[in-house]
BALOBA-1460 file (C-alpha; in Angstrom, 3 decimals):
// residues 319
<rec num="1" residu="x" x="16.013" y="-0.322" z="-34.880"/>
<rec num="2" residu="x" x="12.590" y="0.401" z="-35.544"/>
<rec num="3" residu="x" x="10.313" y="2.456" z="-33.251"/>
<rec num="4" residu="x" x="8.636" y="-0.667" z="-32.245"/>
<rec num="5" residu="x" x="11.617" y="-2.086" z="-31.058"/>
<rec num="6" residu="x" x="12.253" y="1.407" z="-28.836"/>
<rec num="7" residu="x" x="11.849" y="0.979" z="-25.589"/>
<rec num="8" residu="x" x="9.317" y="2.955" z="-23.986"/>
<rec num="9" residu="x" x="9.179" y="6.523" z="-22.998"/>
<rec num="10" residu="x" x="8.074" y="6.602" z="-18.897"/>
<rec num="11" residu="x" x="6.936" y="9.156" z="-17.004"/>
<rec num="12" residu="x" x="7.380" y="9.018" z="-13.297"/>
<rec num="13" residu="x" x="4.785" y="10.578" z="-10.911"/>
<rec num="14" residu="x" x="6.028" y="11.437" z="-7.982"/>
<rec num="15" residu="x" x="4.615" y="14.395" z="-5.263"/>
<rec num="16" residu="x" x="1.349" y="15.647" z="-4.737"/>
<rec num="17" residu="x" x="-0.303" y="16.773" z="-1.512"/>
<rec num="18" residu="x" x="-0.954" y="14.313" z="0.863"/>
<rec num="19" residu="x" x="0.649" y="13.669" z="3.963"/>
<rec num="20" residu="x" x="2.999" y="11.043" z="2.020"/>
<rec num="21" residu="x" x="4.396" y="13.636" z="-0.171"/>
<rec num="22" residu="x" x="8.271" y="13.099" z="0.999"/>
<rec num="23" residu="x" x="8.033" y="9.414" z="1.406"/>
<rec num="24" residu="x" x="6.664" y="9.864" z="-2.684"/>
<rec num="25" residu="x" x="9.357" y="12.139" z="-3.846"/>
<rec num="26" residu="x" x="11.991" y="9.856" z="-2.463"/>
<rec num="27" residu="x" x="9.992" y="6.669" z="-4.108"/>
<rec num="28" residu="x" x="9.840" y="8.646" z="-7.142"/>
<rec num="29" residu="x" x="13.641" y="9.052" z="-7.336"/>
<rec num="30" residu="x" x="14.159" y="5.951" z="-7.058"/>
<rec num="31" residu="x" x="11.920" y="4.577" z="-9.946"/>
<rec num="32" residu="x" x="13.733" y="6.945" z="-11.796"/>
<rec num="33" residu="x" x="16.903" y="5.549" z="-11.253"/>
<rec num="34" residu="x" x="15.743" y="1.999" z="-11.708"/>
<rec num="35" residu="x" x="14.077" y="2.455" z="-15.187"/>
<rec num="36" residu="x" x="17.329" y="4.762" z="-16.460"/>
<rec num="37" residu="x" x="19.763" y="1.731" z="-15.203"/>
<rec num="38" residu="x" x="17.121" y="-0.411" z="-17.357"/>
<rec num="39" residu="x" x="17.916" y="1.432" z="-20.470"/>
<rec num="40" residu="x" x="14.447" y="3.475" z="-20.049"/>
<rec num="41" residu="x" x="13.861" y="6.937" z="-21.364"/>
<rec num="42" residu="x" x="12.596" y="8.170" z="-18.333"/>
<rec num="43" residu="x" x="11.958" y="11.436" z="-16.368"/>
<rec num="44" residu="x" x="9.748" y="12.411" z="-13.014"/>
<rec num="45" residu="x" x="7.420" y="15.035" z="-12.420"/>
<rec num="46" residu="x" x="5.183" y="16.134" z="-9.696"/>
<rec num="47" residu="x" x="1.476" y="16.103" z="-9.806"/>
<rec num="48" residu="x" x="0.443" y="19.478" z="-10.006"/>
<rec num="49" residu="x" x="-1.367" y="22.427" z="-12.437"/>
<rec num="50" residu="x" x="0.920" y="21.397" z="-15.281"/>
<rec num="51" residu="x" x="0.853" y="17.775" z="-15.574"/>
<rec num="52" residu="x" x="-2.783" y="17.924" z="-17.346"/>
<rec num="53" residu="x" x="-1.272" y="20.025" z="-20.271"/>
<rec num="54" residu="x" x="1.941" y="17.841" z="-20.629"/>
<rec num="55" residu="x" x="0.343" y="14.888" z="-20.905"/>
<rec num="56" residu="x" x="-2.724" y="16.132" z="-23.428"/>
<rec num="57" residu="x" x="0.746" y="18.091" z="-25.601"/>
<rec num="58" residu="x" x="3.546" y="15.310" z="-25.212"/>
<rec num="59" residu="x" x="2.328" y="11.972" z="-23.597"/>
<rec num="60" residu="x" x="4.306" y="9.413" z="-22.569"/>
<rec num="61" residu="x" x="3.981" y="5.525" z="-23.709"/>
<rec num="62" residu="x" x="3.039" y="5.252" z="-20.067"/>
<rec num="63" residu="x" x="3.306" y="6.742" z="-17.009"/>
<rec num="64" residu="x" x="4.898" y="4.839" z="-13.650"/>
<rec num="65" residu="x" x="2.848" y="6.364" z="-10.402"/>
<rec num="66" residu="x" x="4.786" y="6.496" z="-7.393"/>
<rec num="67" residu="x" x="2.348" y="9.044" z="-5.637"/>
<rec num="68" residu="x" x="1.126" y="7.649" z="-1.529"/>
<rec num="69" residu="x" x="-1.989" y="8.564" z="-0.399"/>
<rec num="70" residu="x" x="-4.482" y="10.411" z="-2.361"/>
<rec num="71" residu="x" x="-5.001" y="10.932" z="-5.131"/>
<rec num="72" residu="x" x="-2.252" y="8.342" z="-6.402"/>
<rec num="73" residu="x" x="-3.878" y="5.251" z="-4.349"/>
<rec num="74" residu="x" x="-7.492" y="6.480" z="-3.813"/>
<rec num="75" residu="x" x="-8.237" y="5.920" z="-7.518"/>
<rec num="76" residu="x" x="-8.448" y="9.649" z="-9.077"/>
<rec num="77" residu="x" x="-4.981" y="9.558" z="-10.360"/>
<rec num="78" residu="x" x="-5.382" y="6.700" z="-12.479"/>
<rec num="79" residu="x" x="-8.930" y="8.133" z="-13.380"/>
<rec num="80" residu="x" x="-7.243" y="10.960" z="-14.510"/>
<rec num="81" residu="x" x="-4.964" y="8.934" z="-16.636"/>
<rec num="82" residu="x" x="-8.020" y="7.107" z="-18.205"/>
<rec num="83" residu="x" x="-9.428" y="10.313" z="-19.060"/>
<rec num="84" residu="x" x="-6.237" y="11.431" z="-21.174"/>
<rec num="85" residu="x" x="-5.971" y="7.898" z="-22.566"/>
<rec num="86" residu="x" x="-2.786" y="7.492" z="-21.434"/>
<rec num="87" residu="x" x="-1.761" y="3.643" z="-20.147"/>
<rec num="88" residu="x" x="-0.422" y="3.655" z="-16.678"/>
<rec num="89" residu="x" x="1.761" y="0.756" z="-13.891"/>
<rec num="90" residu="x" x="-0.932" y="0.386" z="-11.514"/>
<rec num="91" residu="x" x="-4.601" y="-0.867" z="-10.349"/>
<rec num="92" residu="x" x="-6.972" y="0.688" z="-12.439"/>
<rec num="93" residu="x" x="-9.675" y="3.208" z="-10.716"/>
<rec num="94" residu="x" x="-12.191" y="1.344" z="-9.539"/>
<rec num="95" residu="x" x="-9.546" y="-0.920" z="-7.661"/>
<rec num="96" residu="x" x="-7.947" y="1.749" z="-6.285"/>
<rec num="97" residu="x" x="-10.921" y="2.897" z="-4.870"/>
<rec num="98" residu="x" x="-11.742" y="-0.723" z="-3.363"/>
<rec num="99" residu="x" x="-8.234" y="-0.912" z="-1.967"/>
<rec num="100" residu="x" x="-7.850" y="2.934" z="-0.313"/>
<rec num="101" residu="x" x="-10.661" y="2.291" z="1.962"/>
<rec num="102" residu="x" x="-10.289" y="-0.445" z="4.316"/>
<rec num="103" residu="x" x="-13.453" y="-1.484" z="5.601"/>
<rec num="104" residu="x" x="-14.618" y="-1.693" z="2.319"/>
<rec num="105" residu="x" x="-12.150" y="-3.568" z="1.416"/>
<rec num="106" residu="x" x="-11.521" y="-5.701" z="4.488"/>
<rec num="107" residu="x" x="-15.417" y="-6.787" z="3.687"/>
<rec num="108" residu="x" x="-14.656" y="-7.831" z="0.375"/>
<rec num="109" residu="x" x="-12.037" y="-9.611" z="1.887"/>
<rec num="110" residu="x" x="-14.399" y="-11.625" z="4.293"/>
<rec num="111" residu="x" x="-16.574" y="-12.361" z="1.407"/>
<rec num="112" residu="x" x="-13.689" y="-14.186" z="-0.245"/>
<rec num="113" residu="x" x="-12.717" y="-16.202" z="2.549"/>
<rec num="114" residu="x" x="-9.653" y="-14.240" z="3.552"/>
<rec num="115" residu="x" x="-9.402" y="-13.798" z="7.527"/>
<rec num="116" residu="x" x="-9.025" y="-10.138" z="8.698"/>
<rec num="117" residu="x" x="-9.411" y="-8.995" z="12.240"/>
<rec num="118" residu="x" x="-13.028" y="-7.714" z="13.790"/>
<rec num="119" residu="x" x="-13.351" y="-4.187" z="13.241"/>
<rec num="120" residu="x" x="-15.791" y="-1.447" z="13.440"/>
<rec num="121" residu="x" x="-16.232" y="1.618" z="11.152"/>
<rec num="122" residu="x" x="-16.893" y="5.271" z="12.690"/>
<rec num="123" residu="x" x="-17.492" y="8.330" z="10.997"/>
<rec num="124" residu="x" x="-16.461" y="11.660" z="12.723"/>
<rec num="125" residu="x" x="-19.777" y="13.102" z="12.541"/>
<rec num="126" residu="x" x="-21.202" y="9.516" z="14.300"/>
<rec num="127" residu="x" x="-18.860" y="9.884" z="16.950"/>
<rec num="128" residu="x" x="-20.179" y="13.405" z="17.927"/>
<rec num="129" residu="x" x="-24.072" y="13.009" z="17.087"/>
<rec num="130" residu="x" x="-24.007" y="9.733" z="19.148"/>
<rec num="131" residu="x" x="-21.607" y="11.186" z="22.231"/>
<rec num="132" residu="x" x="-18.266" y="9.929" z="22.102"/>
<rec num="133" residu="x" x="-18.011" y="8.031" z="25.580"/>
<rec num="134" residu="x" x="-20.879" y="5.810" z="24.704"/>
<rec num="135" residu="x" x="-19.568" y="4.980" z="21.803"/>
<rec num="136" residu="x" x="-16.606" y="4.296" z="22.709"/>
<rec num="137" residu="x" x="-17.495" y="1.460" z="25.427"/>
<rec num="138" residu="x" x="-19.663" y="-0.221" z="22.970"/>
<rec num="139" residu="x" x="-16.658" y="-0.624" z="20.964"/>
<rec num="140" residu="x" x="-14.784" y="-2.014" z="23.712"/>
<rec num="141" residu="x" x="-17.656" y="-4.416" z="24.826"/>
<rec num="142" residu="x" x="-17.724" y="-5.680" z="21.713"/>
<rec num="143" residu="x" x="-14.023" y="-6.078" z="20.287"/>
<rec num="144" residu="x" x="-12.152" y="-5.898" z="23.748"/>
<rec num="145" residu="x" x="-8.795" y="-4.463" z="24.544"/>
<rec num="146" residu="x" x="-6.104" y="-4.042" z="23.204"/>
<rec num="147" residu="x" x="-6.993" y="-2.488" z="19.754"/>
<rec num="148" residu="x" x="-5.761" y="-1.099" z="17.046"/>
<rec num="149" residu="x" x="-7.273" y="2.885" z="15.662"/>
<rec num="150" residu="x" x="-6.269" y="4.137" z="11.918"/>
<rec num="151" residu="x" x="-7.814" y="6.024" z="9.584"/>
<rec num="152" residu="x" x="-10.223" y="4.536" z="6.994"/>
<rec num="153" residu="x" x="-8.168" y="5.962" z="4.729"/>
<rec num="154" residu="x" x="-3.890" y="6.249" z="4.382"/>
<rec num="155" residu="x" x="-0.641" y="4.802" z="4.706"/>
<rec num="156" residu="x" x="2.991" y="4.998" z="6.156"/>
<rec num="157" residu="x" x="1.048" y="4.762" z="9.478"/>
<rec num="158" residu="x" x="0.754" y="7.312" z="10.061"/>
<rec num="159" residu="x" x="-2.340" y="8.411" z="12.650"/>
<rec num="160" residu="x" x="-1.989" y="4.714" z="13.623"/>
<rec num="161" residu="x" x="-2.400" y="4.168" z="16.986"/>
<rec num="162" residu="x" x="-2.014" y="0.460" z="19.260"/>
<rec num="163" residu="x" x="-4.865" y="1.439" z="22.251"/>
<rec num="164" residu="x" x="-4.047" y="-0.840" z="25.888"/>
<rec num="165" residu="x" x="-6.601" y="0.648" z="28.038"/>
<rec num="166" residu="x" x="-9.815" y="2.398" z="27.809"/>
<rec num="167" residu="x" x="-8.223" y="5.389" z="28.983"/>
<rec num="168" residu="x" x="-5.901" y="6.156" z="26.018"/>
<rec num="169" residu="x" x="-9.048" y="5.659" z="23.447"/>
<rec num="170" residu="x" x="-10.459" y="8.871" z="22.932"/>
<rec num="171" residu="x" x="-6.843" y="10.147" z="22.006"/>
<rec num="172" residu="x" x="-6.399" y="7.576" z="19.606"/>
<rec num="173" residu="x" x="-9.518" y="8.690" z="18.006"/>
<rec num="174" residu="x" x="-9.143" y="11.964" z="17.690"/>
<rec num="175" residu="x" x="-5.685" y="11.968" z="16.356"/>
<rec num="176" residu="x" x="-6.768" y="9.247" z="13.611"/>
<rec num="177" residu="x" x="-9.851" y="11.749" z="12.665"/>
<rec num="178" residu="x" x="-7.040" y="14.122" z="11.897"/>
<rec num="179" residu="x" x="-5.922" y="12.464" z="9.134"/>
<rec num="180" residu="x" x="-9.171" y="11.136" z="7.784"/>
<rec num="181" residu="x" x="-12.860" y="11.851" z="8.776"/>
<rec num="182" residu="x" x="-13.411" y="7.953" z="9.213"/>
<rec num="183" residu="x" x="-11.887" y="5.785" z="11.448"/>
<rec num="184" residu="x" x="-11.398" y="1.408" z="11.689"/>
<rec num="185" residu="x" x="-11.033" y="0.614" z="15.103"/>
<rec num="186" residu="x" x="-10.095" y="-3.354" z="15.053"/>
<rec num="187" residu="x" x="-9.281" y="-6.060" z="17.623"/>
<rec num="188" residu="x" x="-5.351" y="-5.387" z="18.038"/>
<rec num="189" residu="x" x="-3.495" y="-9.329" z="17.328"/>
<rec num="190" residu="x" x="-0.721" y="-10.446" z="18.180"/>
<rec num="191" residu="x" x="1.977" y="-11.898" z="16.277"/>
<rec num="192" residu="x" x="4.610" y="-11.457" z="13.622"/>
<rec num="193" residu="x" x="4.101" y="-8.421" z="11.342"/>
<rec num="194" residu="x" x="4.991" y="-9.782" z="7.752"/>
<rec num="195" residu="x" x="4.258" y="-7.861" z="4.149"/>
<rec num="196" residu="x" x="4.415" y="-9.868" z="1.025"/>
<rec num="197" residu="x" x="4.637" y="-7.748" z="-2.397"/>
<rec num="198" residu="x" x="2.999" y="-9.385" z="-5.664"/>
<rec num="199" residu="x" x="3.783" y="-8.226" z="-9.033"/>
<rec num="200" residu="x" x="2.238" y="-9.807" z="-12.306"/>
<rec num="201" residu="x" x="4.682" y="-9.214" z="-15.202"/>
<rec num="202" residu="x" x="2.726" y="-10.611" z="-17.790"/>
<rec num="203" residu="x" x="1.996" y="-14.276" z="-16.552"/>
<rec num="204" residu="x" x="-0.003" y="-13.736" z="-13.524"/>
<rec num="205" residu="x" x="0.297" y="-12.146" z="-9.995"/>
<rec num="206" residu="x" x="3.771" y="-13.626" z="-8.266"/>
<rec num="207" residu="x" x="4.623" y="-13.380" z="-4.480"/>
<rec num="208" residu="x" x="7.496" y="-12.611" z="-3.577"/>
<rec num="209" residu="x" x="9.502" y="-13.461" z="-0.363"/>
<rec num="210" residu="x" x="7.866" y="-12.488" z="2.461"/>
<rec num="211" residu="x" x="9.187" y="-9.437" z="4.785"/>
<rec num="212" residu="x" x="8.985" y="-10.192" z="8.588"/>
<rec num="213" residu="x" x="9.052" y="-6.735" z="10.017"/>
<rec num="214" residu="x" x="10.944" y="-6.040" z="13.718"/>
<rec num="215" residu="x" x="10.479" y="-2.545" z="15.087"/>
<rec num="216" residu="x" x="12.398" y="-2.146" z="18.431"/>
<rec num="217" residu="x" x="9.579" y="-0.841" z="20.422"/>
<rec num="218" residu="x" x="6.389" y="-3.257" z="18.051"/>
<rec num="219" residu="x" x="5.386" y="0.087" z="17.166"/>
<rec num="220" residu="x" x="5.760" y="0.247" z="13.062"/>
<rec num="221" residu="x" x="5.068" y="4.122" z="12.677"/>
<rec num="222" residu="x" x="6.673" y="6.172" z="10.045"/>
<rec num="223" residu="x" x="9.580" y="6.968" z="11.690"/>
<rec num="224" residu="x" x="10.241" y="3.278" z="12.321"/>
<rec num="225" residu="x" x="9.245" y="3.078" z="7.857"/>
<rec num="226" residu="x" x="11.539" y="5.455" z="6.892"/>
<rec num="227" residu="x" x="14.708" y="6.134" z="9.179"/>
<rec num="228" residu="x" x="17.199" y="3.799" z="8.326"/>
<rec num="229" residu="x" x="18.503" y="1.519" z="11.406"/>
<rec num="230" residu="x" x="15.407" y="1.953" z="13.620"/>
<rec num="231" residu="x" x="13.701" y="-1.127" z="12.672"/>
<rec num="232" residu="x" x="15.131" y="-4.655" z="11.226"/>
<rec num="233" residu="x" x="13.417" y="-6.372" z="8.432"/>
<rec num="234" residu="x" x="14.314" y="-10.491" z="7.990"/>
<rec num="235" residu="x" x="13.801" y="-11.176" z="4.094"/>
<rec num="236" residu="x" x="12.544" y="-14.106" z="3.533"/>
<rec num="237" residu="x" x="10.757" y="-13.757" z="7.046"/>
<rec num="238" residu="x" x="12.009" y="-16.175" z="10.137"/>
<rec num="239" residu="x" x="8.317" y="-18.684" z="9.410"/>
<rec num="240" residu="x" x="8.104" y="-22.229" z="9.156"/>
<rec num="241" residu="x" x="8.081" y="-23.172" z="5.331"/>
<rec num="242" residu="x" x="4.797" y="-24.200" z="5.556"/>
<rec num="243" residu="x" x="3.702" y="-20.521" z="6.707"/>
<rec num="244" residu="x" x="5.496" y="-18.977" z="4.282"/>
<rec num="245" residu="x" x="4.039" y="-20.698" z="1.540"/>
<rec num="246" residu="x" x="0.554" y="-20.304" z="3.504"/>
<rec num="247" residu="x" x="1.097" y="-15.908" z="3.403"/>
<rec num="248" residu="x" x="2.369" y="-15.727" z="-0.075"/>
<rec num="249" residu="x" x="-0.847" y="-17.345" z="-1.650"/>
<rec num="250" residu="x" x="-3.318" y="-15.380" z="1.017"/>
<rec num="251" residu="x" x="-1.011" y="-12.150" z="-0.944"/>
<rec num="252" residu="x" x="-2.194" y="-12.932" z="-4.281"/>
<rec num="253" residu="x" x="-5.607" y="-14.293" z="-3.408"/>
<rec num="254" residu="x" x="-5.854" y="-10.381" z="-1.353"/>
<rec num="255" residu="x" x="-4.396" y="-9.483" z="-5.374"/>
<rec num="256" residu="x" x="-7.004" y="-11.289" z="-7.156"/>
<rec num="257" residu="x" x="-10.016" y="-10.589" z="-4.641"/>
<rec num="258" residu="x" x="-9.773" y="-6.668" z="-4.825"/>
<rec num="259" residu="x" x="-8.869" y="-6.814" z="-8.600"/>
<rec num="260" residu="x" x="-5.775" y="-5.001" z="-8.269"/>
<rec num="261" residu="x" x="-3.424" y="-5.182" z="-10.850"/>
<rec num="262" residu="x" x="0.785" y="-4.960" z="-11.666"/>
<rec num="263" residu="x" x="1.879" y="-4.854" z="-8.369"/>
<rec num="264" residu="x" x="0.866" y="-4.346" z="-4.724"/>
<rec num="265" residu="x" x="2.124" y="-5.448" z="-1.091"/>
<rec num="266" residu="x" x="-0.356" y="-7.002" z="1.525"/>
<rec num="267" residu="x" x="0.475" y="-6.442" z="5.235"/>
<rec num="268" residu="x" x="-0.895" y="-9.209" z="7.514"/>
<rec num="269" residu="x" x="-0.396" y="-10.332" z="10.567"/>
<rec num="270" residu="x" x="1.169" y="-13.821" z="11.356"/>
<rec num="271" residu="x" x="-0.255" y="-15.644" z="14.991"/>
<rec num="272" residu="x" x="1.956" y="-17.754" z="17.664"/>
<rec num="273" residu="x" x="-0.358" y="-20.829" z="16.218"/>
<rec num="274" residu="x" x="0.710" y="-19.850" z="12.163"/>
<rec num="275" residu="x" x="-3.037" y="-17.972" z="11.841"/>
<rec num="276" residu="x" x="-2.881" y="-15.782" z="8.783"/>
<rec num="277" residu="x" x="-4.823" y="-12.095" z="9.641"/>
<rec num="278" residu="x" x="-4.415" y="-9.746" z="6.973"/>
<rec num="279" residu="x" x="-4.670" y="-5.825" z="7.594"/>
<rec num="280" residu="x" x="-5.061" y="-4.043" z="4.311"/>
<rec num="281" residu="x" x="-3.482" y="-3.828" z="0.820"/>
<rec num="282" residu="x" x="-1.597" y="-1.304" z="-0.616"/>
<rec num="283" residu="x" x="-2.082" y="-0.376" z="-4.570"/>
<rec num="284" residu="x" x="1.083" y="2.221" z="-4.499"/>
<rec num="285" residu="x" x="4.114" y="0.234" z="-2.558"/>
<rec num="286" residu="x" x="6.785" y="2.452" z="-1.008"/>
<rec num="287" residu="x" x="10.030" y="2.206" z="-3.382"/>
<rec num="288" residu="x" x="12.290" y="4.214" z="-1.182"/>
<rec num="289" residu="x" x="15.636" y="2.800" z="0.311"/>
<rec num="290" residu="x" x="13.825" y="1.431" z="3.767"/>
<rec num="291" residu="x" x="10.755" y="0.353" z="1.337"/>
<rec num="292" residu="x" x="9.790" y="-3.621" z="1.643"/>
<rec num="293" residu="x" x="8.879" y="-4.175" z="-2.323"/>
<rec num="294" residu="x" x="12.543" y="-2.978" z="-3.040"/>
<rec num="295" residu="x" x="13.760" y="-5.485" z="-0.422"/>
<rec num="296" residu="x" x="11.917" y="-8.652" z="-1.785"/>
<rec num="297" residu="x" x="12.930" y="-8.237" z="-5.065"/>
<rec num="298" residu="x" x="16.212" y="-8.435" z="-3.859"/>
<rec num="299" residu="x" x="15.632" y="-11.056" z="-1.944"/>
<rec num="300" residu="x" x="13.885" y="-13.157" z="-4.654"/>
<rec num="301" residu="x" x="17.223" y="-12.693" z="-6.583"/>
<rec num="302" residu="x" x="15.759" y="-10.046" z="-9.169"/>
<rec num="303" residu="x" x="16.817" y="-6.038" z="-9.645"/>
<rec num="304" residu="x" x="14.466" y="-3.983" z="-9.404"/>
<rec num="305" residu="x" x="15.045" y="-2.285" z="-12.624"/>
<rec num="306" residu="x" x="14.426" y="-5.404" z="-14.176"/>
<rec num="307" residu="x" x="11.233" y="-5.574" z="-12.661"/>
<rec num="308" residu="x" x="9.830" y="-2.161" z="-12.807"/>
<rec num="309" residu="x" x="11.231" y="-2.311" z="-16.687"/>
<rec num="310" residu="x" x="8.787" y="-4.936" z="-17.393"/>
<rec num="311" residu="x" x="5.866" y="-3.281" z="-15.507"/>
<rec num="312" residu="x" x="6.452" y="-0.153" z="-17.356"/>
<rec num="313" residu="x" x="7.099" y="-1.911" z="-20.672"/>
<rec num="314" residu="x" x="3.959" y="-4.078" z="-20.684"/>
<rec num="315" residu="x" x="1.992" y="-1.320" z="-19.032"/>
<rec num="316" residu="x" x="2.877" y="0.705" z="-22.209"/>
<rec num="317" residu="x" x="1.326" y="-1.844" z="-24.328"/>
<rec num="318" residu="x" x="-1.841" y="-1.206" z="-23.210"/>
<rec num="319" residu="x" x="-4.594" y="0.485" z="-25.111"/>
């Protein structure tokens, strides 16, 4: 066999210091697994003091990121990797960077034609200059109650917070402003909460089967993401065909309008009347064992370490 018939030697980031640093160590693990039941010489490491000299001594045909939060979905780890000319799974940089923050993203979004709730953005240092009451009851004026306070920046939900009543606002704010110092407040909707993963194995982004999400309380917080039996997932979801075929295309056009690339998951938001809202994108899907890109593969029929095999092999192609 010749080395060009090898198959390619992956390294799996997993780690780092974000709030998401279990949730990623557990993901990691599991890549690992998958590409090593794919035949893949494979092997994880964290993303820490070391990893700069490894790479620039030994680098890998390509490197398979499974870091949340920054700096694996906020665009610096794959500038890193640029910088080291070493090929990567994953959006490149720049839209990384688009993704990670959500209103800018959620405007790019509304430039395309994709429907996404009303929000507002607020800065920490805007909510103090400007007094935090006032503020606050412009925001309700103008997008009503309920709504729905995250962080500009983040995943797993965590510092994710459904507000009912004026009352419970200002908490909401200041615990999202804990875990970023900008905050989307946006008109809560109601519905079915459904995430569609797209991957793009060499002949163009693919949807898979959609993943209608049930938490037993409607609260998906990261307890109800990652303890196994506290919320049910329905894969494909429990939509009208129509509807389904209706989220999957608003996942890859969410794909195609951010310029993501190799795989992603869009979480939207489905309406009694079958209206499409979509929340955010994520560049860095959860692979862990309660993870919904995981669960539509299976569902479409595929194993994962078929799938992340191909990502990894064709991202290792790359020059």
């Amino acid at each position: 066999m010749s080395a060009a018939d090898l198959p390619p030697r992956v390294l799996v980031l997993a780690g780092g210091l974000s709030y998401e640093r279990d949730v990623s160590l557990r993901s990691g693990r599991r890549v690992l697994d998958a590409l090593l039941a794919a035949g893949i010489d494979a092997e994880v490491r964290d993303v820490d003091v070391t990893l700069l000299p490894y790479l620039s001594a030994d680098p890998p045909d390509a490197v398979f990121p499974a870091v949340h939060g920054s700096p694996g979905e906020d665009g610096s780890l794959p500038g890193v990797l640029d910088l080291v000319s070493v090929p990567y799974v994953g959006s490149t940089a720049g839209a990384a960077r688009l993704a990670w923050d959500k209103p800018t993203a959620k405007s790019l979004l509304c430039d395309a034609g994709v429907a996404t709730p009303p929000w507002v953005t607020l800065p920490h240092s805007t909510f103090s200059e400007l007094g935090a009451q006032s503020v606050l009851d412009h925001i309700i004026a103008r997008l009503g109650l309920p709504l729905v306070v995250k962080p500009a920046h983040g995943g797993s939900g965590l510092g994710v917070v459904a507000v009912r009543s004026a009352d419970a606002l200002p908490a909401a704010m200041v615990g999202a402003f804990a875990y970023a110092p900008t905050v989307l407040v946006e008109r809560y909707v109601p519905g079915i909460d459904v995430a569609v993963s797209v991957i793009d194995e060499g002949d163009g982004p693919q949807a898979l089967p959609a993943v209608e999400i049930e938490p037993p309380d409607g609260n998906y917080d990261y307890a109800a993401r990652y303890t196994a039996g506290i919320t049910t997932w329905h894969c494909p979801a429990r939509l009208p065909e129509k509807v389904l075929t209706e989220v999957s295309e608003t996942a890859v056009r969410v794909h195609t309008a951010l310029g993501l690339r190799d795989l992603s998951r869009v979480d939207m938001i489905v309406g009694p009347d079958g209206d499409i809202q979509v929340l955010e994108a994520n560049t860095a899907p959860g692979m862990t064992e309660t993870s919904l890109l995981p669960m539509a593969v299976e569902a479409a029929g595929r194993r994962l370490s078929d799938v992340l095999r191909n990502l990894a092999t064709r991202a290792s192609t790359r020059t």
